[in-house]
C-alpha positions in Angstrom: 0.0 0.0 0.0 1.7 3.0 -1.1 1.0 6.5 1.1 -2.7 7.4 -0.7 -5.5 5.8 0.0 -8.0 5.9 -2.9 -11.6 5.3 -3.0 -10.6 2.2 -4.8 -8.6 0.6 -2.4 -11.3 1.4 0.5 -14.2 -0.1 -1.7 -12.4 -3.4 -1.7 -11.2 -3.5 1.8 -14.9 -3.0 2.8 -16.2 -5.9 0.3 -13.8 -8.0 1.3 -14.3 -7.8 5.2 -18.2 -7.5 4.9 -18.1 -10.8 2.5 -15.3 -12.8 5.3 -17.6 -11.6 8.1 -21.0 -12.4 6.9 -20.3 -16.1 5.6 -18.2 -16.3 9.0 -21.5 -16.3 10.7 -23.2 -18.5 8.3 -25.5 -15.5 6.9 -26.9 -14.9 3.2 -26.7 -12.2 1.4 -30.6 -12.1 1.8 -30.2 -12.5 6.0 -28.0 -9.9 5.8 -30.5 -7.2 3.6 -33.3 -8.6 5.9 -31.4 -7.8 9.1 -30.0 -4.8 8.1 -32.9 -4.0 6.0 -31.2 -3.5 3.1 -31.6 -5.6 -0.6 -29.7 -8.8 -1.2 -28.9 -7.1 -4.5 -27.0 -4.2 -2.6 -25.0 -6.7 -0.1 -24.4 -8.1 -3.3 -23.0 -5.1 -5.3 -21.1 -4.2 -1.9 -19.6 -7.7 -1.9 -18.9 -8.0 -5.6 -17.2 -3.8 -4.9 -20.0 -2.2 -7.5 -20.9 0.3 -4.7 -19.4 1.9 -1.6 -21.5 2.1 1.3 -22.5 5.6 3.5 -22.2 6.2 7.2 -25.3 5.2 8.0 -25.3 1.8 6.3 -21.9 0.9 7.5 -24.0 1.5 10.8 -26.8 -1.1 9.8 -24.4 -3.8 8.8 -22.2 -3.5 11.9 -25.5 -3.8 13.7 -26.9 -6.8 11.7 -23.3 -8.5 12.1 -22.6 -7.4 15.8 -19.1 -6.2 14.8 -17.5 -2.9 15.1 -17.6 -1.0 12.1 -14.4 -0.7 12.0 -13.7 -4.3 11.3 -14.8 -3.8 8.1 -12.0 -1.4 7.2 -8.6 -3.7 8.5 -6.9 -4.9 5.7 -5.9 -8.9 6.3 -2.4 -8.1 7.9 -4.7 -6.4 11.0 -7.2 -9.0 11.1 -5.1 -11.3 13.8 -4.4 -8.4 16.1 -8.0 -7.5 15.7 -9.8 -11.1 16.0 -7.2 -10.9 19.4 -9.2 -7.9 20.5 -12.2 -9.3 19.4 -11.7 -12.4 22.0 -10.2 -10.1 24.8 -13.1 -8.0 24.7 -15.4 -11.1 24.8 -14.0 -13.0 27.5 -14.2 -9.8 29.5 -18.1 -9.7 29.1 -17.8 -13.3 29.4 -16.1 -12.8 32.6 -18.4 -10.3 34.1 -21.8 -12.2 33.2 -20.5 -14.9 35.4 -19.3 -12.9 38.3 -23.3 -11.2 37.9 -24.7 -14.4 38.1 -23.3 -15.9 40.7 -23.5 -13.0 43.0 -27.4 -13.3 42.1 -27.3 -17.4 42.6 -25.7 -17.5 45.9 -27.3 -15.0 47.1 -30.4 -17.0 46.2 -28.9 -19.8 48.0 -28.8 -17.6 51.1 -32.1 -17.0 51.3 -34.2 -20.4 51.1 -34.6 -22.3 54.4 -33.0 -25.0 55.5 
């Protein structure tokens, strides 16, 4: 990658990543439009790099993928350091739903009668 970034290059970072990510999660093209209610035939033209994609449906698909919206701008070299992020992040949640739920279990356990 040389020091400009053109609309080009962008365009087929972004079909790329949106195409890795949605088959990732074992989505069509047509659960993808439905989620993010957009056409099969756009995912499809976004996908194939026909047409770039605004703000505001870069914000639909991160929504109907559950991803950052920036994930669909790292080119492949990122993708480890990112997916390492990704996994951090998750096992933090993870971490904290099981802290939450066993405060709320054992307290539970406190209260019934022996």
């Amino acid at each position: 990658m040389g020091d400009k970034i053109t609309e080009s290059y962008v365009r087929q970072l972004v079909s790329k990543n949106l195409r890795r990510l949605r088959t990732s999660q074992n989505i069509s093209q047509l659960g993808l439009g439905l989620e993010a209610g957009l056409t099969h035939n756009f995912i499809n033209d976004v996908e194939s790099g026909k047409k770039g994609i605004s703000v505001k449906t870069l914000a639909k698909l991160s929504t109907a993928l559950k991803i950052e919206p920036h994930q669909l701008f790292l080119p492949e070299e990122n993708m480890s350091s990112a997916i390492r992020l990704y996994v951090n992040d998750f096992n933090d949640s993870l971490q904290k739903l099981v802290r939450e739920l066993s405060e709320h279990y054992l307290q539970e356990e406190d209260k019934t009668p022996i």
